[in-house]
C-alpha positions in Angstrom: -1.9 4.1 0.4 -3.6 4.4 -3.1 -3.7 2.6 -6.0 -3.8 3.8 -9.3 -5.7 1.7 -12.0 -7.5 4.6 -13.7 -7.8 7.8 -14.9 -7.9 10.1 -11.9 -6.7 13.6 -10.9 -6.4 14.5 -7.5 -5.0 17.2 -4.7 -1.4 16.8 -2.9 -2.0 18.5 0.3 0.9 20.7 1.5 2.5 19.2 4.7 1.5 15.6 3.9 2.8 12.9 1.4 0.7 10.2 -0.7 1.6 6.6 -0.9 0.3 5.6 -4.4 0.8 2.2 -6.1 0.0 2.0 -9.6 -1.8 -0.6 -10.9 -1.2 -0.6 -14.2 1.2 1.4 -16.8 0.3 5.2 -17.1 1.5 8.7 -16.5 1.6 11.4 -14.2 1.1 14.9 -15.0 1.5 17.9 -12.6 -1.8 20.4 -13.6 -1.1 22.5 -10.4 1.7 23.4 -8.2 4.8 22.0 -8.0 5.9 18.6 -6.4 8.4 16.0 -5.6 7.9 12.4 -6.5 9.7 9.2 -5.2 9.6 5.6 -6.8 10.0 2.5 -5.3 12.3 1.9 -7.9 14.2 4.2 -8.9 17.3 5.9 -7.2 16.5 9.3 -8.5 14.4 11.7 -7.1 11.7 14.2 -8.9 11.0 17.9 -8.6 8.3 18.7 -11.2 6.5 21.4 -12.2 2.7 21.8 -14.2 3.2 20.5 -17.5 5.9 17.9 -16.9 4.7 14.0 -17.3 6.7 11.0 -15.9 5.8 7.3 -17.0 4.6 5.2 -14.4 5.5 1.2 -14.8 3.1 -1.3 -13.2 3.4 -2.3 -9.7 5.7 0.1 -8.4 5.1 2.8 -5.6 5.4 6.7 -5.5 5.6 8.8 -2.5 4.1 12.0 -3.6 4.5 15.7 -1.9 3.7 19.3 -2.7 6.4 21.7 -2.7 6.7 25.5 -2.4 4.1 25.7 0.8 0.7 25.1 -1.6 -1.2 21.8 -2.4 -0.6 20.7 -5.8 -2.8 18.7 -8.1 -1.6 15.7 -10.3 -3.2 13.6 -12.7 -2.9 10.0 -13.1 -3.6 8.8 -17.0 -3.7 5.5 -18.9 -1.9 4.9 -22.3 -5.0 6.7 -24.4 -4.6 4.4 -28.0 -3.0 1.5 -29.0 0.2 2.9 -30.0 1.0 4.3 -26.9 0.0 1.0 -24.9 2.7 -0.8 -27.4 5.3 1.7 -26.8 4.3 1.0 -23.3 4.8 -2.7 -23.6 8.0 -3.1 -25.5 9.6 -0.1 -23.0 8.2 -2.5 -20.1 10.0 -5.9 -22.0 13.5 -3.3 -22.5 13.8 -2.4 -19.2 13.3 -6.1 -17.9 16.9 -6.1 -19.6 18.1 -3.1 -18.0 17.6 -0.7 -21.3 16.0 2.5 -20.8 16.6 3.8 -24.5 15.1 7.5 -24.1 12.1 5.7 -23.5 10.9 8.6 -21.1 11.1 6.8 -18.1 13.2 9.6 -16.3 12.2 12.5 -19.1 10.7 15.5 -17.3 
């Protein structure tokens, strides 16, 4: 298993699946290929393509796999300013409550 606590971008072989835990708040973006993503928390699954971004919260786990026969490549990213980091934060305090106000956590 990884864990996530900076910036990285790296390959999801085909055939295989990554155990990530992230660290701290950030995003995932696909850059290459297409995947599916499951959280330790959540009951949904995720089929994304390059270009779409899903919010990661702190502490939980992703299983990460390529689809369509060919590696894909994803990037892991922290909040980049300090706006983002607060948006980050009172998200993080609303879903404590169960409130997930269009937040982004499930926008593809």
């Amino acid at each position: 298993m990884r864990e996530i606590s900076s910036d990285i971008t790296f390959e999801v072989p085909t055939g295989q699946v990554a155990s990530v835990r992230v660290a701290r708040s950030t995003r995932i973006t696909v850059r290459c290929g297409a995947v599916w993503l499951t959280r330790s928390d959540d009951t949904a699954d995720y089929w994304l393509e390059p270009g779409h971004t899903v919010r990661l919260r702190r502490g939980e786990r992703l299983w990460i796999g390529a689809e369509g026969g060919r590696p894909a490549w994803v990037a892991f990213a922290s909040p980049a300013n300090v706006r983002e980091q607060m948006v980050d934060a009172v998200t993080r305090a609303a879903a404590r409550f169960g409130l997930h106000a269009g937040d982004g956590w499930r926008t593809i």
